[in-house]
C-alpha positions in Angstrom: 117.0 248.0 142.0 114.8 247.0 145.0 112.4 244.7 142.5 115.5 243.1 141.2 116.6 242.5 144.5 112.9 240.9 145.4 113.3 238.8 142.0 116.3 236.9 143.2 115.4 236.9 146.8 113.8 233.7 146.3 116.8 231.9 144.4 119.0 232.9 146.7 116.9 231.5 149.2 116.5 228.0 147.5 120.4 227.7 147.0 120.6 228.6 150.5 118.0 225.9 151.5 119.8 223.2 149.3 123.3 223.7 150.5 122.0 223.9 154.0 120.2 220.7 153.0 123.3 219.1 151.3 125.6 220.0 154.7 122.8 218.5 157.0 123.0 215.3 154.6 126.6 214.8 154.8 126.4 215.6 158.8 124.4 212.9 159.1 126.0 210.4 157.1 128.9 210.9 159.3 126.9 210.7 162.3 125.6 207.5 160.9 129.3 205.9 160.3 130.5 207.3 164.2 127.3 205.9 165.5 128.0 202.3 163.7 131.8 202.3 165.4 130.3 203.3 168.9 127.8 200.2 168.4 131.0 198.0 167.4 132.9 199.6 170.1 129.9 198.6 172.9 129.6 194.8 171.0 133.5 194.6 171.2 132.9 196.1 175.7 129.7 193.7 176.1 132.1 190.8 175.0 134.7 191.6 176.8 133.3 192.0 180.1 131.4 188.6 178.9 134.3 186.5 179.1 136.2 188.2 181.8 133.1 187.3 183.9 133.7 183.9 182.8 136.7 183.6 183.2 137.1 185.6 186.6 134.1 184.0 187.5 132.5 186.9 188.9 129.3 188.8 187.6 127.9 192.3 187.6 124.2 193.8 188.5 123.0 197.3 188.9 119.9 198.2 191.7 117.8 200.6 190.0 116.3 203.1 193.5 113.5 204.2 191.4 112.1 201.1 190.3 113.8 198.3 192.7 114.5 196.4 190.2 118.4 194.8 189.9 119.7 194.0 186.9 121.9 190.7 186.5 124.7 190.2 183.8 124.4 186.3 182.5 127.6 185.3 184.9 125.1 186.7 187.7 122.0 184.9 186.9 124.1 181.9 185.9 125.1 182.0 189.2 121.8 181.8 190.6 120.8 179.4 188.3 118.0 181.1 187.4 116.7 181.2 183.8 117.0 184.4 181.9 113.3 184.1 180.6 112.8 184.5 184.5 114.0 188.7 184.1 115.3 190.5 186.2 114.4 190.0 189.8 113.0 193.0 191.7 115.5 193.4 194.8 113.1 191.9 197.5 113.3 188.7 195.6 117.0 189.0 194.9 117.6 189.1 198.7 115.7 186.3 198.9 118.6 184.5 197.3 120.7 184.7 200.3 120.8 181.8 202.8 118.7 183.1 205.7 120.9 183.9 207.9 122.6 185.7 205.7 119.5 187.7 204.7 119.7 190.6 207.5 122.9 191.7 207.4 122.4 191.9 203.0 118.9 193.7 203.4 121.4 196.3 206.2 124.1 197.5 203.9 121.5 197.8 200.6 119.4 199.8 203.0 122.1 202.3 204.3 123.4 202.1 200.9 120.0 203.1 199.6 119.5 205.3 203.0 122.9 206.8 203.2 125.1 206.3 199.7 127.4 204.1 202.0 128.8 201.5 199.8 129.5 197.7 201.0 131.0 194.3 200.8 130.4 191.1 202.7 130.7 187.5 202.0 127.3 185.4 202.3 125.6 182.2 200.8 123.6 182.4 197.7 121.0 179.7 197.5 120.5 178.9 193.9 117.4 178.3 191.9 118.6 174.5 192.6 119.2 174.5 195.9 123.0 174.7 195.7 124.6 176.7 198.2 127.3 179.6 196.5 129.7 181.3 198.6 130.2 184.9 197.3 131.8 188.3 197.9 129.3 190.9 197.1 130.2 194.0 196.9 128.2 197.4 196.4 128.7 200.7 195.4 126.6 203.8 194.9 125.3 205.8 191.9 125.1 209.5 193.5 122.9 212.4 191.7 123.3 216.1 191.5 121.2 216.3 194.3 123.2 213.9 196.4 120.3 211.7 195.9 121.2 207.6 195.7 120.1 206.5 192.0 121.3 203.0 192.5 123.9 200.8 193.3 126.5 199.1 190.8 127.7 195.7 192.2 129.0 193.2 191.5 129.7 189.3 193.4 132.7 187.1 193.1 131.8 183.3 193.3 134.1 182.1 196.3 133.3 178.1 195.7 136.3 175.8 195.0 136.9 173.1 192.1 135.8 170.8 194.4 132.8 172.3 195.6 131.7 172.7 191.9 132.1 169.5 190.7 129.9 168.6 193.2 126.8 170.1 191.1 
């Protein structure tokens, strides 16, 4: 009984292995089709957020702590006028941006931001890539870990300048 037992051992096993196979095939397949609607779901966010920037005129950015680098949505760097093949700015040349007297008070609230997890807004003067001068509300808030640790900041600025004022450019 034992060596018939042996004997089929291994068929039992190779069915075993090709349902198993046959399940994992299917599982992914539908893992495929729910990753394809998240991607369409993200394309259909990424847009929307697109033209309600344009439209709201406002833009977004995120300050990575780790590496200093912010990270501008198109509104935002259309704003500065700078060109996207540019990158991201790391934050010391983002604050640079700011008219300077507006400078100390910006590089205050990132630091206790950064310092503290205190979140912010102010209004200030951007100086674009051109040498306009943008009114904007900036405001900040923190990205906390489990550790209570700051991770970043997600922001975003509102352009404050009037019809008039944007003709002008």
């Amino acid at each position: 009984m034992l060596g018939v037992l042996l004997e089929y051992f291994s068929y039992f096993l190779a069915l075993f292995l090709v349902l198993v196979i046959a399940y994992m095939a299917v599982r992914l397949r539908s893992l495929r089709v729910d990753l394809q609607a998240a991607r369409l779901d993200l394309e259909r966010c990424q847009l929307t957020l697109e033209i309600s920037e344009d439209v709201g005129r406002f833009g977004s950015w995120h300050l990575d702590a780790r590496s200093n680098t912010v990270k501008w949505s198109d509104y935002v760097f259309d704003m500065h006028e700078r060109r996207h093949s540019l990158g991201h700015p790391l934050l010391e040349n983002a604050i640079h941006y700011y008219h300077p007297d507006d400078r100390p008070m910006v590089q205050e609230a990132v630091s206790r931001a950064l310092d503290e997890g205190v979140d912010f807004e102010f209004r200030a003067r951007i100086l674009t890539e051109n040498g306009n001068d943008l009114p904007v509300l900036a405001r900040g808030t923190c990205q906390i870990g489990g550790d209570g640790a700051v991770l970043g900041i997600f922001g975003c600025f509102v352009d404050l300048s009037t019809p008039e004022e944007r003709k002008l450019k």
